[in-house]
Each structure stands twice: as structure tokens, then as C-alpha cells.
C-alpha positions as a Markdown table, in Angstrom:
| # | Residue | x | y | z |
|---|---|---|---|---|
| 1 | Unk | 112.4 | 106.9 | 79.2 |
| 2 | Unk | 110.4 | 103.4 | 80.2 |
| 3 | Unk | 106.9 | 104.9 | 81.3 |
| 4 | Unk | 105.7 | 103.6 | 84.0 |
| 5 | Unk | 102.4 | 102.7 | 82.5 |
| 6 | Unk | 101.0 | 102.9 | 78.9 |
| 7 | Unk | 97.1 | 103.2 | 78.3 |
| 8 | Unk | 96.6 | 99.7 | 76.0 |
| 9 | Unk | 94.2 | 99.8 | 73.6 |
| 10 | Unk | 92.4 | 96.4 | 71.6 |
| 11 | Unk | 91.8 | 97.8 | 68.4 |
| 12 | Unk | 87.4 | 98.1 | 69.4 |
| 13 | Unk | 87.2 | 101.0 | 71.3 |
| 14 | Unk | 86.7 | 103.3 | 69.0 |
| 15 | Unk | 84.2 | 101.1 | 66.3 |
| 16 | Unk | 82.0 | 100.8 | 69.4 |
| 17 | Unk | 82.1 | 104.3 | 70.3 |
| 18 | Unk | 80.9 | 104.9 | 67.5 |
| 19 | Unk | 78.6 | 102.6 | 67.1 |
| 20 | Unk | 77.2 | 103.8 | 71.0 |
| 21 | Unk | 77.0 | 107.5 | 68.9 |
| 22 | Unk | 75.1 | 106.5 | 66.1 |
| 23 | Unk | 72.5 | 104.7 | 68.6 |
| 24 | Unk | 70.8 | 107.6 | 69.8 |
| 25 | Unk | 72.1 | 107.0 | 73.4 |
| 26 | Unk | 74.8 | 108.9 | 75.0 |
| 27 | Unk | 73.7 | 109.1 | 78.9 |
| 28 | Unk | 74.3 | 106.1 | 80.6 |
| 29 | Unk | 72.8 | 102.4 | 81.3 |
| 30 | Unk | 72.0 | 102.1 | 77.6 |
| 31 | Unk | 73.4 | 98.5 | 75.6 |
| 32 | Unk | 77.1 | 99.2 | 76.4 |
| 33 | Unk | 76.2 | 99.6 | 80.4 |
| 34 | Unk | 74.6 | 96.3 | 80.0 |
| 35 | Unk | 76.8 | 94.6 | 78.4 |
| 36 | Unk | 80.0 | 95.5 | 80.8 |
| 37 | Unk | 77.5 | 94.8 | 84.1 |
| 38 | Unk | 76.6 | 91.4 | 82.5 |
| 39 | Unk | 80.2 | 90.6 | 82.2 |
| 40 | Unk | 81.1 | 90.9 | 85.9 |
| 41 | Unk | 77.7 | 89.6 | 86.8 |
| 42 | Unk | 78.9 | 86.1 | 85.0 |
| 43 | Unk | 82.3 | 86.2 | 86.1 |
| 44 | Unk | 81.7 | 87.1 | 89.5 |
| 45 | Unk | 78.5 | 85.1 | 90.2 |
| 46 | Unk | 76.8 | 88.4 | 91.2 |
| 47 | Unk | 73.4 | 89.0 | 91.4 |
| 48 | Unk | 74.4 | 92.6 | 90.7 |
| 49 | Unk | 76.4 | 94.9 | 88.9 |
| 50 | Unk | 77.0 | 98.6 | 88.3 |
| 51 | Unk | 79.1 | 100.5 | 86.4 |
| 52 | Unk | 80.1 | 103.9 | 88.0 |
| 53 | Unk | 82.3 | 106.9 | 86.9 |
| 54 | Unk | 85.1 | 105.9 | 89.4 |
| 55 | Unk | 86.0 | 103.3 | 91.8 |
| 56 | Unk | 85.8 | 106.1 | 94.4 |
| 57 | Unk | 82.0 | 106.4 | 93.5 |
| 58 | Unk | 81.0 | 102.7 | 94.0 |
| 59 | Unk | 83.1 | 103.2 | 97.6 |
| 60 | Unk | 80.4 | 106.1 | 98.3 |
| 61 | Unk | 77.3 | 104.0 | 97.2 |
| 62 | Unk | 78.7 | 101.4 | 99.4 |
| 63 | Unk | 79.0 | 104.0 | 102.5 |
| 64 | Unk | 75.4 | 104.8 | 101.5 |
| 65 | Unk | 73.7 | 100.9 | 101.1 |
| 66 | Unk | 74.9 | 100.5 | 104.7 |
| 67 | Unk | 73.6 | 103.1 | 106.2 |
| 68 | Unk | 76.4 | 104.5 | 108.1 |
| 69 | Unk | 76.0 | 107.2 | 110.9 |
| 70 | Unk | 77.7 | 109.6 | 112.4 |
| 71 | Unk | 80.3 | 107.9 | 115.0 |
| 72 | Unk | 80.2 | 104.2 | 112.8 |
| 73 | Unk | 83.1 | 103.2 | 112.3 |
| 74 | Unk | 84.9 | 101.7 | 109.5 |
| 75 | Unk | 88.1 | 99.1 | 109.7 |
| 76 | Unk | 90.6 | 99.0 | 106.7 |
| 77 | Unk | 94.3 | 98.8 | 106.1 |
| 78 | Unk | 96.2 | 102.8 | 106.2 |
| 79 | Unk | 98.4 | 101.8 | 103.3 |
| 80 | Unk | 95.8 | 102.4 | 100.8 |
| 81 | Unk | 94.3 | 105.0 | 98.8 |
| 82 | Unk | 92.3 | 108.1 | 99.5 |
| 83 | Unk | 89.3 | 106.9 | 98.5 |
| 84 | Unk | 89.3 | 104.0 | 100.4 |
| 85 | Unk | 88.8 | 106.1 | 103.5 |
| 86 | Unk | 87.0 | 109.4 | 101.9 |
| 87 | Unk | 83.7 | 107.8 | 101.2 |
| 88 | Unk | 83.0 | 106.7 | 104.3 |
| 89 | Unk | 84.1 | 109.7 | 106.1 |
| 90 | Unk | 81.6 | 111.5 | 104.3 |
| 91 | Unk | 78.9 | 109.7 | 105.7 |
| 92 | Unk | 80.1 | 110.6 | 109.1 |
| 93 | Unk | 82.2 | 107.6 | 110.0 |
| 94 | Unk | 85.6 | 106.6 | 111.5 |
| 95 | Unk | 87.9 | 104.9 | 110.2 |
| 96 | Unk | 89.9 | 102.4 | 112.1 |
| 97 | Unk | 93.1 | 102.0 | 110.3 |
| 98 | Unk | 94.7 | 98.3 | 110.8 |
| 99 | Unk | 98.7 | 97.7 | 110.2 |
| 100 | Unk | 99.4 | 95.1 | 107.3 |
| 101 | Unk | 101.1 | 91.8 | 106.9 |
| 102 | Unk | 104.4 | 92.8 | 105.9 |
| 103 | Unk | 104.1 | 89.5 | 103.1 |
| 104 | Unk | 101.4 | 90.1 | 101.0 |
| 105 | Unk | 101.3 | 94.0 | 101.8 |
| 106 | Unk | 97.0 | 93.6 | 102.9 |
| 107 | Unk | 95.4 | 93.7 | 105.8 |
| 108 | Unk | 96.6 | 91.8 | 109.1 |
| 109 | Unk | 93.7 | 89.6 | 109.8 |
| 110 | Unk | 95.4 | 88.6 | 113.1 |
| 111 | Unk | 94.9 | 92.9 | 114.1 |
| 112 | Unk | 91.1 | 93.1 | 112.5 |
| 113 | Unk | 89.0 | 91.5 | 115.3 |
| 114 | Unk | 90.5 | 93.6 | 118.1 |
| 115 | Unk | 89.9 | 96.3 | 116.1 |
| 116 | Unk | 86.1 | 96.0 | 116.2 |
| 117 | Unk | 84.1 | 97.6 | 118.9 |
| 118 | Unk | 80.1 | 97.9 | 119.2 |
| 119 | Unk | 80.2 | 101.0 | 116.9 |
| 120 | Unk | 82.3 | 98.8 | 113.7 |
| 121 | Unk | 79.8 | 98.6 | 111.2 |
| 122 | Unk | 82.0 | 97.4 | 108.0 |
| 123 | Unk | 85.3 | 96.0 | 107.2 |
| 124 | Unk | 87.0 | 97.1 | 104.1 |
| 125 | Unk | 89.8 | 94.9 | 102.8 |
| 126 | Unk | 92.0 | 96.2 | 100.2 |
| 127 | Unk | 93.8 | 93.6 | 97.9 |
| 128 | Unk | 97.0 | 95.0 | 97.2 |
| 129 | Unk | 98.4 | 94.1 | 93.9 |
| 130 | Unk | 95.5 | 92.0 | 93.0 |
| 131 | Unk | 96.6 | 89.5 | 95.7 |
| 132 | Unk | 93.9 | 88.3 | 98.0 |
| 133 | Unk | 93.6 | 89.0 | 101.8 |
| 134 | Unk | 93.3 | 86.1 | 103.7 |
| 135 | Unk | 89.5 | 86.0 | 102.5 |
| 136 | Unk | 88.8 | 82.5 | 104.9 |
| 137 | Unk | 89.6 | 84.1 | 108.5 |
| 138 | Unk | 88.6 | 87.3 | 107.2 |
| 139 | Unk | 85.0 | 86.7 | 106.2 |
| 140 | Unk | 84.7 | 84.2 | 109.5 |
| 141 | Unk | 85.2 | 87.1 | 111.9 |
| 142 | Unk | 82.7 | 89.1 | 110.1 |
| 143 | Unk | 80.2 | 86.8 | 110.0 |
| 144 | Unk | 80.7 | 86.0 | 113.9 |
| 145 | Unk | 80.0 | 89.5 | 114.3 |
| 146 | Unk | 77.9 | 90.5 | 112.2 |
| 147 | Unk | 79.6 | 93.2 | 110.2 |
| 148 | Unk | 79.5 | 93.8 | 106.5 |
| 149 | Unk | 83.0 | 93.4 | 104.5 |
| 150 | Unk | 83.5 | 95.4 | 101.4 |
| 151 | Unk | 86.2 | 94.4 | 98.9 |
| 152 | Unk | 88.2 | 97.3 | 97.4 |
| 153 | Unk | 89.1 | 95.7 | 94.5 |
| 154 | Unk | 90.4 | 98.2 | 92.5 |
| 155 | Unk | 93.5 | 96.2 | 92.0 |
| 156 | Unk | 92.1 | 92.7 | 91.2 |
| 157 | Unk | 90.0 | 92.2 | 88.2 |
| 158 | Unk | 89.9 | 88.7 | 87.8 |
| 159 | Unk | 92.5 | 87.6 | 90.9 |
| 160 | Unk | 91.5 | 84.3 | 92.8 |
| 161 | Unk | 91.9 | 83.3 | 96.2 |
| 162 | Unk | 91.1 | 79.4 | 96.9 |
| 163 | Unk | 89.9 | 79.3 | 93.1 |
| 164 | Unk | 87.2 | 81.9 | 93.9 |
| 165 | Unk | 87.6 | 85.5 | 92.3 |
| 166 | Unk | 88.2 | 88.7 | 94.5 |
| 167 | Unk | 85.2 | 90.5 | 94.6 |
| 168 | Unk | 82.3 | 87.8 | 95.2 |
| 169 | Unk | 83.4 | 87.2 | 99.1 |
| 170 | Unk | 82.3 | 90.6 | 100.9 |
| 171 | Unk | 78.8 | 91.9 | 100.1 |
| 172 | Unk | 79.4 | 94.2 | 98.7 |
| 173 | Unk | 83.1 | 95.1 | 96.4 |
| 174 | Unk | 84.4 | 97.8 | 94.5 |
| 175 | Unk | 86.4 | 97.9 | 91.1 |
| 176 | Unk | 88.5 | 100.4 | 89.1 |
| 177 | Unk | 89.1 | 101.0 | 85.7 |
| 178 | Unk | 91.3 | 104.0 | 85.6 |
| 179 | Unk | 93.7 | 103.9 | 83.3 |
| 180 | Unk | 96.6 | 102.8 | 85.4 |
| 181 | Unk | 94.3 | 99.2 | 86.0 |
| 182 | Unk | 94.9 | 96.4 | 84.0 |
| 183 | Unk | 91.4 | 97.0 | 82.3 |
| 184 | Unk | 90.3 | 100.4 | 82.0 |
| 185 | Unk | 88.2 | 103.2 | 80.9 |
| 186 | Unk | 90.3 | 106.3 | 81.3 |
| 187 | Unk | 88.3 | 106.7 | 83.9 |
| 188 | Unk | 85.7 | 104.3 | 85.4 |
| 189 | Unk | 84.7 | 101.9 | 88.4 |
| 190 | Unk | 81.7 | 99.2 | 89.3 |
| 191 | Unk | 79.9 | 98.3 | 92.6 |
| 192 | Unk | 78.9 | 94.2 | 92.7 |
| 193 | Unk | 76.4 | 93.5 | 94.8 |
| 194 | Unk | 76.8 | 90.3 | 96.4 |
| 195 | Unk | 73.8 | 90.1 | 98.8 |
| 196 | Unk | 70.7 | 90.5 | 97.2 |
| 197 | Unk | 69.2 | 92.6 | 100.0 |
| 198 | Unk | 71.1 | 95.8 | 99.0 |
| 199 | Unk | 70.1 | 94.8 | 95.2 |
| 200 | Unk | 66.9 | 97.2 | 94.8 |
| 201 | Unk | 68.3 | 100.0 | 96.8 |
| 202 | Unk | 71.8 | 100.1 | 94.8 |
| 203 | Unk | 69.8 | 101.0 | 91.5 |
| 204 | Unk | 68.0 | 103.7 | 93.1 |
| 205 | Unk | 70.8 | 105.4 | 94.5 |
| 206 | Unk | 72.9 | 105.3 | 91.3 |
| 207 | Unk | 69.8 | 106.4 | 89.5 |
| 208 | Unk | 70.2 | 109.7 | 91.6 |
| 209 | Unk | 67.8 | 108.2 | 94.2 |
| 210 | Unk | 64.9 | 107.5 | 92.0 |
| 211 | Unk | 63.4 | 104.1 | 90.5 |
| 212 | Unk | 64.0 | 105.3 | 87.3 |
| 213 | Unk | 64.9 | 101.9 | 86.5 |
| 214 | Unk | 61.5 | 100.2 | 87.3 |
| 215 | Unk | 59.9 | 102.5 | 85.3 |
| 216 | Unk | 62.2 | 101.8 | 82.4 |
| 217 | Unk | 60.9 | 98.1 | 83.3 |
| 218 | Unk | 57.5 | 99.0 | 83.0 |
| 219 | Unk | 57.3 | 97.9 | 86.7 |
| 220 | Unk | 55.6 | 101.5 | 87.5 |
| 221 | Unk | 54.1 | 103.9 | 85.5 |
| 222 | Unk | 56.5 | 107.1 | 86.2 |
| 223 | Unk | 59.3 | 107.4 | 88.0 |
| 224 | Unk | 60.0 | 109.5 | 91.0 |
| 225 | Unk | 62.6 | 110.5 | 93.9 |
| 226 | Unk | 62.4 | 107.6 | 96.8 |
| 227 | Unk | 65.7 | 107.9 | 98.4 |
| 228 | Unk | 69.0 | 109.7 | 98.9 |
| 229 | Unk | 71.4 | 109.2 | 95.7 |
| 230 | Unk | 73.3 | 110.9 | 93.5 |
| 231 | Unk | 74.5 | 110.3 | 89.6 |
| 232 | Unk | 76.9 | 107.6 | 89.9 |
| 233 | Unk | 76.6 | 106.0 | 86.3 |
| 234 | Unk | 79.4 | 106.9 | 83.6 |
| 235 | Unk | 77.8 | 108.1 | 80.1 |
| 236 | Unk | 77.5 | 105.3 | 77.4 |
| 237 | Unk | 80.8 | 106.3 | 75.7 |
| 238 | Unk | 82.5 | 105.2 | 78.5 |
| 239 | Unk | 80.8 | 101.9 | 78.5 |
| 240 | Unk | 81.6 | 101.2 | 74.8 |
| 241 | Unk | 84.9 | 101.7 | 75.5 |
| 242 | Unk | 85.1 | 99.7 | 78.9 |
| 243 | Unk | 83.7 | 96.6 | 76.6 |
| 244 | Unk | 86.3 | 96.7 | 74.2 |
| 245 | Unk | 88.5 | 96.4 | 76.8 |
| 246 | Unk | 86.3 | 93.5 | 79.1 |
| 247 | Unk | 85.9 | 91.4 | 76.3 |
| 248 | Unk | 90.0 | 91.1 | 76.2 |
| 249 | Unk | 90.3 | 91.4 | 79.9 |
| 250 | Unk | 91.9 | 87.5 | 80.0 |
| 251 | Unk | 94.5 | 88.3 | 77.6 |
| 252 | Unk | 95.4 | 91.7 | 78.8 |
| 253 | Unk | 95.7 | 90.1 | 82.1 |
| 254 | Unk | 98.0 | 86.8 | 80.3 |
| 255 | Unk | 100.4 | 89.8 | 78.7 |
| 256 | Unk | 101.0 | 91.5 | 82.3 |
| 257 | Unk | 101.7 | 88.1 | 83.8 |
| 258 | Unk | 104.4 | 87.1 | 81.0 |
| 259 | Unk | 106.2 | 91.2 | 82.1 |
| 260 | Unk | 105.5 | 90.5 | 85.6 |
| 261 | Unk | 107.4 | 86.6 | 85.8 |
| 262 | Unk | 110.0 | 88.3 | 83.3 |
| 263 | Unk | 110.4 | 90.6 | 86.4 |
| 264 | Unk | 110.1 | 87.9 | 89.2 |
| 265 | Unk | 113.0 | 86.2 | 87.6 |
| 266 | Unk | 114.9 | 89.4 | 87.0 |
| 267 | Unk | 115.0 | 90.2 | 90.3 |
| 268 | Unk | 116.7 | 87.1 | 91.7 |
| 269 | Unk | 119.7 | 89.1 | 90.8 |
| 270 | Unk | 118.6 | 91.6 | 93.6 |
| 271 | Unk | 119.2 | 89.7 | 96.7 |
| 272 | Unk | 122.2 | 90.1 | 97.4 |
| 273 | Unk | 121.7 | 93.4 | 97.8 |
| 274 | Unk | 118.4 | 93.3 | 100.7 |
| 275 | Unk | 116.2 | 94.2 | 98.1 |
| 276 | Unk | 112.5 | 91.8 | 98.9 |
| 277 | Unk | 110.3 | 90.7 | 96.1 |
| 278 | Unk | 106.6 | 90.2 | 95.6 |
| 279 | Unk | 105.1 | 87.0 | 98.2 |
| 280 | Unk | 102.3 | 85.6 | 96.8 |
| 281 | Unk | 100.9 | 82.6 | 98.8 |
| 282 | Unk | 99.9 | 79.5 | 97.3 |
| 283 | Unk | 96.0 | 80.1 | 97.9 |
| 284 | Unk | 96.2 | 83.4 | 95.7 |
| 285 | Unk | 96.2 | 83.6 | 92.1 |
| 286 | Unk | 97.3 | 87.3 | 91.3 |
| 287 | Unk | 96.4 | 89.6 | 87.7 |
| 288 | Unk | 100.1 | 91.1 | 87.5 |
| 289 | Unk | 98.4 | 94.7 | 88.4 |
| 290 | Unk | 102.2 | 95.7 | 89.3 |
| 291 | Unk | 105.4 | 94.7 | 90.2 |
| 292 | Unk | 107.1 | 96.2 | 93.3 |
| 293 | Unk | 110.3 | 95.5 | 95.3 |
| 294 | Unk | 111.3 | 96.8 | 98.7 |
| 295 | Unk | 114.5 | 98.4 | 99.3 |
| 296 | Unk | 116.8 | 97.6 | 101.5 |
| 297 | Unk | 116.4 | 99.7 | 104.8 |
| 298 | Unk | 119.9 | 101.6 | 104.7 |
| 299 | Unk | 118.6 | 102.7 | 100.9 |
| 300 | Unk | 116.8 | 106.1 | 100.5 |
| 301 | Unk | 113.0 | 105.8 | 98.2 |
| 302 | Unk | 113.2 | 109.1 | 97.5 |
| 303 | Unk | 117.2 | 108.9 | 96.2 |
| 304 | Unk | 116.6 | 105.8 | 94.5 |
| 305 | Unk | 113.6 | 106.5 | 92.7 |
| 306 | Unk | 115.3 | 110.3 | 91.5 |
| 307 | Unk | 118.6 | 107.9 | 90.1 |
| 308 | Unk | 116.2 | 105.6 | 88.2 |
| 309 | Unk | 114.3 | 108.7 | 86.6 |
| 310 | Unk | 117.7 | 110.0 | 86.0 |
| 311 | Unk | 118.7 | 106.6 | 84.0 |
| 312 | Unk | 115.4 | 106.8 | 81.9 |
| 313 | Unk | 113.3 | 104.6 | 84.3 |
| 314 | Unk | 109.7 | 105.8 | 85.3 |
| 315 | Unk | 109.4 | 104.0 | 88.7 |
| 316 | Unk | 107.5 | 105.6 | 91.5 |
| 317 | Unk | 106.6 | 105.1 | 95.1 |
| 318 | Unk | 103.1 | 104.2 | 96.3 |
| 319 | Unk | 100.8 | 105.4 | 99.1 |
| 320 | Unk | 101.1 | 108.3 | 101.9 |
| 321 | Unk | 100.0 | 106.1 | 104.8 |
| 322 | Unk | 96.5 | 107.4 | 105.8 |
| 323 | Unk | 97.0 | 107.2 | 109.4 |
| 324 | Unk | 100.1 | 109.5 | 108.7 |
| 325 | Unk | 98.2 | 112.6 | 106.6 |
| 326 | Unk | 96.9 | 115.3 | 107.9 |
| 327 | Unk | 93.2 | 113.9 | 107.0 |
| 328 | Unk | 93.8 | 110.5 | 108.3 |
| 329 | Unk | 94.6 | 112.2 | 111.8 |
| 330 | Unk | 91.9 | 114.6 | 111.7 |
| 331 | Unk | 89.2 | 112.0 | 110.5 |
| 332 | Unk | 90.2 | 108.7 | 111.4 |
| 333 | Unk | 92.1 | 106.8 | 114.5 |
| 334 | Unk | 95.2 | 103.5 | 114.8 |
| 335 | Unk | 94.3 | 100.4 | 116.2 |
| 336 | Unk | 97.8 | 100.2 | 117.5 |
| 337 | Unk | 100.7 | 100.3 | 116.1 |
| 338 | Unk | 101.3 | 100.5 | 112.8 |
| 339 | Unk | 104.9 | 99.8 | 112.4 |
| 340 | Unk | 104.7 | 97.4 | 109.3 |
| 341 | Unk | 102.7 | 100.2 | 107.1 |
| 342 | Unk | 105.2 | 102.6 | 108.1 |
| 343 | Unk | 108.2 | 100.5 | 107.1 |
| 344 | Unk | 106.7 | 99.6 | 103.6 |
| 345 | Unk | 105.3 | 102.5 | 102.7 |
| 346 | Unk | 109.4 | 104.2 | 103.0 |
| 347 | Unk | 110.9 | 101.4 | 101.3 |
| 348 | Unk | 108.6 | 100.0 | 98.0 |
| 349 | Unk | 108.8 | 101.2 | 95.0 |
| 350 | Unk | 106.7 | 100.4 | 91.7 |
| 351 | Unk | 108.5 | 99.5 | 88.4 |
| 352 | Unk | 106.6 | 100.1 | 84.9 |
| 353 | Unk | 104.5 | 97.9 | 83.8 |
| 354 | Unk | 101.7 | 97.9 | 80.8 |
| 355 | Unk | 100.8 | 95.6 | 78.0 |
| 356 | Unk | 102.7 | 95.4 | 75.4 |
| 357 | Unk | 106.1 | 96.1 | 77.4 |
| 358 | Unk | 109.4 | 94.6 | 75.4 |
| 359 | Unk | 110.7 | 91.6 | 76.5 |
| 360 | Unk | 113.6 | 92.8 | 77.0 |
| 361 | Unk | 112.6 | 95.8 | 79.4 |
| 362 | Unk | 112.4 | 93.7 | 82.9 |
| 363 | Unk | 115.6 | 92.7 | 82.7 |
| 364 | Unk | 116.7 | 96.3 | 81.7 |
| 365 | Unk | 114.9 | 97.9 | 84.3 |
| 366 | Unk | 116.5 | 95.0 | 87.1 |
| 367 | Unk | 120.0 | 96.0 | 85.8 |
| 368 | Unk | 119.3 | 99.7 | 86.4 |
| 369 | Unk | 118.1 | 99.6 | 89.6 |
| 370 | Unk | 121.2 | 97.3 | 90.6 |
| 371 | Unk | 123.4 | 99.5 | 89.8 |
| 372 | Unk | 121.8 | 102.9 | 91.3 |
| 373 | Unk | 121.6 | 100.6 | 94.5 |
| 374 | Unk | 125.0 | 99.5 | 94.5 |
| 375 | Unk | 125.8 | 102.8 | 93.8 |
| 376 | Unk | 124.5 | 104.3 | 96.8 |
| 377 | Unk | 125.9 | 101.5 | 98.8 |
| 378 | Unk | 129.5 | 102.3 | 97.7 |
| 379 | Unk | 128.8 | 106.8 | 98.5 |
């Protein structure tokens, strides 16, 4: 069997978890904390970083920072993840669910602004496969109307669009380190803070709603509980290992690229058959996060994927569109159709990918799911 994904390892993870052990500090935001938030401060221009226990938790301290209430609402793409809608619907808001661009698989920015009504307080743009959303039209239509953008990007550690990495546009972003991402803690996330004005009050609340921090600073003389919070930091063991894995992040990215253009050319071989390929447009500079294709439409996901499995291929299909769950009903509302998420979300299907996978497995993995499609063509 080809897994579909491999936890990679650098060969520091566990010298530094050791050496976070024999320092004395185990709880969070000790030398490995500051060492991981320093890294995306640098690479992201931030004036802010936090490391959190899951990308879902840096979505909830960015419900919090904004102060949602009760009836806000919330736009963002339906073909995303759980926790893309889930922290904001615990505050009390609606989300809005937009349809996609049926290219790059994100957000149609030509559907966002008639989306927004007086009670749209934020816009959350997903980048799907580490590929930017069209970050120039986006960010303009949120500035004209004042609303805050926050960047999921839980794919897109160290993905460009126009030369500027994902995650410094919105002011606020999100960022995963699961151990499906391309750099990863087993579990693990980080909240950048792009405009300063949320800086102060994103320590308190990941301090559990104290300014522990300041006293830590000597800036007061004890700390104490000023505001709502929770605890949002991962222990330091976590951390150590996260840096082992930050300090390679360029080349673990540069290893998934060589797979993912392996792949790219691979699939050439597919057309034939109505099978579509990744788009990436010319402004966006992707990280290889994964590699998907799109069936034809006369193909069955669910049949194709169990005949791959069957031939020793881990490939799986991707989200349950949120407008479409029982949830995303309950909690959230369309903003018309949403024919494209629909479409995609029946026909994509992910194919393994991981550092470290044989050179020879891209083309392997093409092959197979040629001939389970041609196949099914000929029943």
C-alpha cells in the first residue's frame, strides 16, 4: 500500500525535546515557543505570532479578537473544513457560505461582495492547496467596506501570491501544523497578527485572558484575569519539535514540489480520459501541500477511490461541503447557488503525497488510476 501521507521527520526533533526536558520548562511559551513565533514573525513580516495547539484554536482566538455577536455574520468558501466555520459559530455568528472558482478550487471573489450585508463582520478566505485566492480584489472589497479578512492558511506555509506570502494580507491568518501539513507538530497551529491593534489583546486571550505576559515582562507587578480567554498555547514539547521541523521548512517544501511536478507531468497521460489537473495561476507560487485530480463526471469518487485502495493506493476524497451537512444548514446560510462546490467536492480526489516519496511512485500511482478509470469506462 502507498500511504497517503507519511509523518517526515529531520533528524532534530527528538535532541530538542530533550533538550526542552532537561530545561526545566515543560508548559508553554518558554525558548522553543519563541523561537517557532520568531520564525513566522520574520518570514511573514508580522508584528505578531502565536503558536496554538491546533489551527482550529487560532480560528477561535480570531472569532474572539473581533468581537463577534450574536447575528454577525461570517463569509467563507463551504468547501472547506469544519473548523473554518465552527469557531465562529461559537461566538454566535453566521456563516455565509460563498461557491468557488471552479480553477483554483478558493473562493469566487466575483460572489464575495454580494455576499456582504450590514451584519458581515469578517471574510475568511481559505487557500486551497496552498494556492492563493485572488488576494488583490479580495483585500480591495474589504477595505471598501470595512470588514476584516482572515486567512485560513492551514494549507500554505510559505505559498506566495504576487511575490508576497499567504498569511501577511488579512489581519489576521491562521496556520496548521497537523501532521498531514507540509510542516508539522502532530498536532499544532499559529494565529499571525497582522494589524497591530489586535496585538495586546491576542496575548491575553491565549494567556487564558490574563496579562500573564506583561508580568513575565516585568511591565506589572502580578498578573491577573482582564478579559475572556482560554488556554490556547501548546506545551513546550510541542514547540521543540515544531522547530526542528521550521528550521527545514524550505526544503521539506523543495521535496513536495519535486513529487508534486513528478505528478503534474504524470498526469498528462490522463486527459484523454476527462480527468482535470491542478490550475495554478501565474500570480501564485504554491508549497505542493497536495496533489488532486478531478474525475470525469460519468466516473463514481466513491468507486474509484474503493478500486485504487483495492490496487494498494491510499487516495481519498476531501471535504463534505458545509452548506450541505447537517450543521452547515442548521448554523449557517448560501449566498446563492453553490453549484461549483457541489460539482468538485463529488469528483476530486487526493493522491499520496509526503516527503521522502520514491521517484518512481507518481508515475505508479498515474498508471493505476488510469487503468481503474478506463476500467469503469469499459463496465
Amino acid at each position: 500500500m502507498i500511504p497517503f501521507n507519511r509523518p517526515h521527520l529531520t533528524g532534530r526533533e527528538f535532541s530538542y525535546i530533550q533538550e526542552a526536558a532537561a530545561g526545566g520548562q515543560l508548559a508553554g511559551n518558554g525558548r522553543f515557543t519563541r523561537l517557532c513565533q520568531g520564525w513566522l514573525e520574520e518570514r511573514l513580516g508580522a508584528p505578531r505570532a502565536l503558536l496554538t495547539h491546533s489551527c482550529t484554536a487560532a480560528l477561535e482566538m480570531a472569532a474572539l479578537l473581533i468581537d463577534l455577536q450574536p447575528g454577525d455574520e461570517v463569509i467563507m468558501p463551504s468547501f472547506t473544513f469544519v473548523s473554518t466555520a465552527n469557531a465562529f459559530v461559537l461566538r454566535g455568528a453566521r456563516p455565509v457560505f460563498v461557491d468557488i472558482r471552479p480553477d483554483t478550487l478558493n473562493i469566487d471573489e466575483d460572489l464575495v461582495e454580494r455576499a456582504i450585508t450590514p451584519r458581515t463582520k469578517a471574510i475568511v478566505l481559505v487557500h486551497y492547496a496552498g494556492v492563493g485566492c485572488e488576494m488583490d480584489r479580495l483585500m480591495e472589497i474589504a477595505r471598501r467596506r470595512s470588514i476584516v479578512v482572515i486567512e485560513d492558511a492551514a494549507h500554505a506555509l510559505l505559498s506566495h501570491y504576487k511575490g508576497r506570502v499567504l498569511g501577511s494580507f488579512g489581519q489576521l491568518a491562521t496556520f496548521s501544523f497537523h501532521e498531514t501539513k507540509n510542516v508539522i507538530s502532530g498536532e499544532g497551529g499559529a494565529l499571525v497578527i497582522n494589524d497591530v491593534r489586535f496585538a495586546e489583546r491576542a496575548e491575553i486571550l491565549w494567556e487564558k485572558g490574563t496579562n500573564r505576559s506583561k508580568f513575565f515582562r516585568g511591565q506589572v507587578d502580578k498578573y491577573t484575569w482582564v478579559d475572556v480567554g482560554s488556554s490556547f498555547l501548546p506545551g513546550e514539547l510541542t514547540a521543540a519539535f515544531l522547530w526542528a521541523q521550521l528550521e527545514d521548512a524550505e526544503r521539506i517544501n523543495a521535496s513536495r514540489m519535486q513529487s508534486w511536478d513528478r505528478y503534474h507531468v504524470a498526469s498528462r497521460a490522463l486527459d484523454a480520459l476527462g480527468v482535470r489537473t491542478p490550475i495554478i495561476p501565474a500570480a501564485c507560487e504554491h508549497n505542493a501541500h497536495l496533489y488532486y485530480l478531478l474525475l470525469p463526471p460519468q466516473a463514481s469518487q466513491a468507486d474509484v477511490l474503493k478500486d485504487l485502495n483495492a490496487r494498494g493506493v491510499n487516495a481519498v476524497f476531501h471535504y463534505v461541503p458545509l452548506h450541505s451537512s447537517p450543521a452547515g444548514r442548521h448554523y449557517g446560510t448560501t449566498a446563492g447557488p453553490m453549484d461549483v462546490t457541489d460539482r468538485i467536492s463529488s469528483r476530486i480526489i487526493r493522491l499520496p503525497m509526503w516527503v521522502g516519496l520514491p521517484d518512481d511512485v507518481p508515475q505508479q500511482v498515474i498508471d493505476r488510476v488510469g487503468e481503474v478509470l478506463a476500467a469503469a469506462a469499459a463496465r
